[in-house]
C-alpha positions in Angstrom: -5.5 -27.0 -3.4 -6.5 -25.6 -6.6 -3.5 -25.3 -9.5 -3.5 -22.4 -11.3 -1.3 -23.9 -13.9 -2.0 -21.5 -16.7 -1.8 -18.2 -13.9 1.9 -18.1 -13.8 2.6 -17.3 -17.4 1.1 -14.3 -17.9 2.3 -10.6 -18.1 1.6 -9.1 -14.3 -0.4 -6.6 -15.4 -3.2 -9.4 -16.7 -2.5 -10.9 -13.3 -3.4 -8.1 -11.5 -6.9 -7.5 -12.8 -7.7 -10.9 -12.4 -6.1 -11.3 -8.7 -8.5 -7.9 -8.2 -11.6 -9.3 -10.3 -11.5 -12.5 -8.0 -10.7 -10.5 -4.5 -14.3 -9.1 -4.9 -18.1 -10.9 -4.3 -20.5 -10.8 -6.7 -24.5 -11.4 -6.0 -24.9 -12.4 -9.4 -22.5 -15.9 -8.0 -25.1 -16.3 -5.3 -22.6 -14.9 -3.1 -24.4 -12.9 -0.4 -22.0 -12.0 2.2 -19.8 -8.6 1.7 -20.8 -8.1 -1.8 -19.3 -5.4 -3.3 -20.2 -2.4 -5.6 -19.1 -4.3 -9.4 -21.7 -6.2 -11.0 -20.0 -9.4 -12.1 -20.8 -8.2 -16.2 -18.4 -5.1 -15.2 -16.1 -7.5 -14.0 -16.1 -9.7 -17.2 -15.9 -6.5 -19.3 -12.7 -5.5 -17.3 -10.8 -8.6 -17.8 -11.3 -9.6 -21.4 -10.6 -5.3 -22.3 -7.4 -6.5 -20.2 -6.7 -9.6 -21.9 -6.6 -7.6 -25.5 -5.0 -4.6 -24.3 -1.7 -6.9 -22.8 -2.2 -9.2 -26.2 -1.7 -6.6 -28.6 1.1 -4.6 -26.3 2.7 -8.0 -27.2 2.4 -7.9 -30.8 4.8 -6.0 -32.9 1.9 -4.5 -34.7 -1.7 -4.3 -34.0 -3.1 -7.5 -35.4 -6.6 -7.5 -35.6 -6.2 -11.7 -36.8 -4.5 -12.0 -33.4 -7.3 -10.5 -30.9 -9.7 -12.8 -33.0 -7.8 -15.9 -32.2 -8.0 -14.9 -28.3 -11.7 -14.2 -28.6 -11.7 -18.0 -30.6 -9.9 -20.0 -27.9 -11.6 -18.7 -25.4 -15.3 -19.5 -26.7 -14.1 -22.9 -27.8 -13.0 -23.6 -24.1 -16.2 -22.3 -22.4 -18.0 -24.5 -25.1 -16.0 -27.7 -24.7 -17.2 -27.4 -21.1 -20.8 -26.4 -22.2 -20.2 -30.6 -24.0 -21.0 -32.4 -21.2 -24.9 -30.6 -21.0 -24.9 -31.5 -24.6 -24.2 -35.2 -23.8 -26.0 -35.5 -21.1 -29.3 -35.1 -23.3 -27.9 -36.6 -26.3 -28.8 -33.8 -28.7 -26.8 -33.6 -31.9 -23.5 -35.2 -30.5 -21.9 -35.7 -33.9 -23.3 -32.5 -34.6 -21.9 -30.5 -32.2 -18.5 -32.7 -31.9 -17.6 -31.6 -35.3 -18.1 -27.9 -34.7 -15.5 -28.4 -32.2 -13.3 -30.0 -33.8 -13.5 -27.4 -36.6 -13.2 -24.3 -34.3 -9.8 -26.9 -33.0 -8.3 -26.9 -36.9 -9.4 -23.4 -37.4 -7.2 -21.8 -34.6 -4.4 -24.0 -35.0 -4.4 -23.0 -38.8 -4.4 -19.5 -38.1 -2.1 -19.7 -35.9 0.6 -20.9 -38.0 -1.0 -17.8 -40.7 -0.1 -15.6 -37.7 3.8 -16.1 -38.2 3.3 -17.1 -42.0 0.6 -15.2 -43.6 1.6 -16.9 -47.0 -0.4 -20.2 -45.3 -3.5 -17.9 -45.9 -3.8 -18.4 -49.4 -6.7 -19.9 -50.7 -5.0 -23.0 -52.5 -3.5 -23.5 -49.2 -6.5 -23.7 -47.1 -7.5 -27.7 -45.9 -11.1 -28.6 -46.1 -11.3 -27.5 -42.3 -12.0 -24.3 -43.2 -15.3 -25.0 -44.9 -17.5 -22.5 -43.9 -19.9 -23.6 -41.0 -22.1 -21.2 -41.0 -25.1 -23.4 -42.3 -25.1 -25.0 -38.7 -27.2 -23.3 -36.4 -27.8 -24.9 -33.2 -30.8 -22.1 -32.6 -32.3 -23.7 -35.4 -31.5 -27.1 -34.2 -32.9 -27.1 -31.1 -36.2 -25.5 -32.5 -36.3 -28.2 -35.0 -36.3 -31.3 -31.9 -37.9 -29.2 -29.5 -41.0 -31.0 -29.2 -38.8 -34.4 -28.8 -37.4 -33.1 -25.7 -40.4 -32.6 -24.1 -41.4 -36.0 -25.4 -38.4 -37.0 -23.3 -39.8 -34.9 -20.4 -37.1 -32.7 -19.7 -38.6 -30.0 -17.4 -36.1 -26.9 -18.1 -35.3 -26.6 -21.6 -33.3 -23.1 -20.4 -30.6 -25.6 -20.0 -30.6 -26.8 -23.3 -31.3 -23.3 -24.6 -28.0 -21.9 -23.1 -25.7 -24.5 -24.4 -26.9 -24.3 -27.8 -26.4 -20.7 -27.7 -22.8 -20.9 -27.1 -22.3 -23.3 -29.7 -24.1 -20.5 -32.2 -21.9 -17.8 -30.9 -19.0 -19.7 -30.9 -19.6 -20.8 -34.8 -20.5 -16.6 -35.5 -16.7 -16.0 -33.7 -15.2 -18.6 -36.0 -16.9 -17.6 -39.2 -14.6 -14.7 -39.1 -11.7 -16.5 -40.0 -11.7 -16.7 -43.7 -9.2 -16.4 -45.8 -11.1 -14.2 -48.2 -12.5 -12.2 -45.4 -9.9 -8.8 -43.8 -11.3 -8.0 -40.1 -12.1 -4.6 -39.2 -12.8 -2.7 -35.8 -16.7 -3.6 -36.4 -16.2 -7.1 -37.1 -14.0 -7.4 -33.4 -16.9 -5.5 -31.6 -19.1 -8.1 -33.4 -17.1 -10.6 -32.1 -16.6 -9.4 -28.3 -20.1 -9.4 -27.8 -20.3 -12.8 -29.3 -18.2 -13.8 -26.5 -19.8 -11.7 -23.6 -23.2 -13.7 -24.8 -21.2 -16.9 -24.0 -19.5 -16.1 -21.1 -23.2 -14.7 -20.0 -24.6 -18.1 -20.9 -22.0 -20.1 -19.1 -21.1 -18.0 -15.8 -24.6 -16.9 -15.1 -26.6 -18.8 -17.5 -27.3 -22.8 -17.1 -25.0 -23.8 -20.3 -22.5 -25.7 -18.1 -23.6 -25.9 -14.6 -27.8 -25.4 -13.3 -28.6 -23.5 -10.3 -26.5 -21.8 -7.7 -24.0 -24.5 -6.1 -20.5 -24.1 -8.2 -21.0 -21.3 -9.6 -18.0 -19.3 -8.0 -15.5 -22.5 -8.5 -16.6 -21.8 -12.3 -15.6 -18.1 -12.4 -12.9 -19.1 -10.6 -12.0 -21.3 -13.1 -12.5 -19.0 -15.8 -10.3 -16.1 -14.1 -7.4 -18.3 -13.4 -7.2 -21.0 -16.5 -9.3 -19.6 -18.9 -8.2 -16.3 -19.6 -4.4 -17.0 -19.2 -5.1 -20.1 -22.0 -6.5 -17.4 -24.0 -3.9 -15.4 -23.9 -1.4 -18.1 -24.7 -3.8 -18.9 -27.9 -3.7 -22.0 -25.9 -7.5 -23.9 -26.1 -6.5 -27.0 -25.2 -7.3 -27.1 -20.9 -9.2 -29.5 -18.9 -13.3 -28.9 -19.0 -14.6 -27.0 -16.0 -16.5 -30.0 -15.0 -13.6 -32.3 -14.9 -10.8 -29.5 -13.1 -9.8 -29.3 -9.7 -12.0 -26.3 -9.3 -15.0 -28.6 -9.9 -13.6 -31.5 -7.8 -13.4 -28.9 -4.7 -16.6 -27.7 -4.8 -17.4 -31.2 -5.1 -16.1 -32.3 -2.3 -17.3 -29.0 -0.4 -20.5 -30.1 -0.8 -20.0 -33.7 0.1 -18.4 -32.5 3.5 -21.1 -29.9 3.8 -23.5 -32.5 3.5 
């Protein structure tokens, strides 16, 4: 049985959008029986305008600094995952294992600023905060192209999607500067940041290919990814080593 160990501490109104988002079928999960009326991208939009609206009924004041974080953990989750499509073609590993861990530092400074904001000063910022905005995986990826088809990897879209979410996820954490104030249009900037990695990673082939999985992985993301986000929480267990993968897992092993 799947735990939904991050589920249970959650305001109930963020509980019941997801319990409703997951209730429903979506064709867009290869799910062809009983599918319903909501596209799976209305369904995304419903939960993450949720997820803010309970996060800043929470705050004592609406913090624009705060709603970025949420939008940071969550993209540095869904890339952690998106890892283990990075490693298996051994592109840029050092590369791309630094971004993480700067994303890591990033949210766990700010999140100290949040309760603080005297931390943000600029003699008071660690070399973490570097701005990373030089990396682009886009770029990357264009640059050693021609090697992976050396290497004869058939469907560079897989590549192609995982090095997308690494760029939107550097865009969402380029916002937190210390010499940089958020606005309205930089948080609209940054949600669709986000939809473009959630796109990339629940319907795109950034951290699974194909159709098998791919409800176990919005699953995943409804129930422990979303309430971790809330939290400002982004240290949970990668899709591909959860329960919810190990299920389908074995779903497939007993279908077989």
């Amino acid at each position: 049985m799947v735990q939904k160990q991050h589920f249970q501490n959650i305001p109930e109104p963020l509980k019941v959008t997801i319990e409703e988002v997951a209730q429903q079928k979506y064709d867009e999960l290869y799910e062809t029986d009983q599918v319903t009326g909501l596209s799976l991208d209305d369904a995304i939009q419903n939960v993450v305008n949720t997820l803010l609206e309970i996060r800043n009924n929470f705050s004592d004041n609406r913090n624009l600094l705060e709603q970025e974080l949420v939008y940071c953990c969550m993209a540095l989750i869904l890339a952690k995952s998106v890892q283990s499509t990075i490693n298996q073609y051994n592109c840029g590993l050092h590369l791309f294992a630094t971004i993480l861990q700067t994303v890591q530092s990033r949210i766990k400074h700010h999140k100290k600023v949040l309760t603080n904001p005297d931390l943000n000063q600029p003699n008071l910022q660690n070399n973490f905060l570097t701005d990373i905005s030089l990396v682009d995986p886009c770029q990357f990826m264009q640059q050693y192209q021609e090697e992976f088809r050396k290497l004869g990897i058939g469907n560079l879209q897989i590549i192609f999607d995982a090095l997308a979410v690494y760029d939107d996820l550097i865009e969402i954490s380029n916002y937190i500067q210390h010499d940089h104030e958020l606005n309205d249009h930089d948080i609209l900037t940054i949600q669709e940041n986000l939809l473009n990695i959630l796109g990339n990673c629940l319907e795109g082939d950034a951290i699974i290919p194909g159709s098998e999985g791919r409800r176990a992985l919005f699953d995943w993301w409804l129930f422990e990814v979303v309430p971790a986000s809330w939290q400002l929480n982004p240290n949970i267990t990668p899709f591909l080593d959860s329960s919810y993968a190990t299920k389908t897992s074995s779903n497939n092993n007993k279908n077989f």
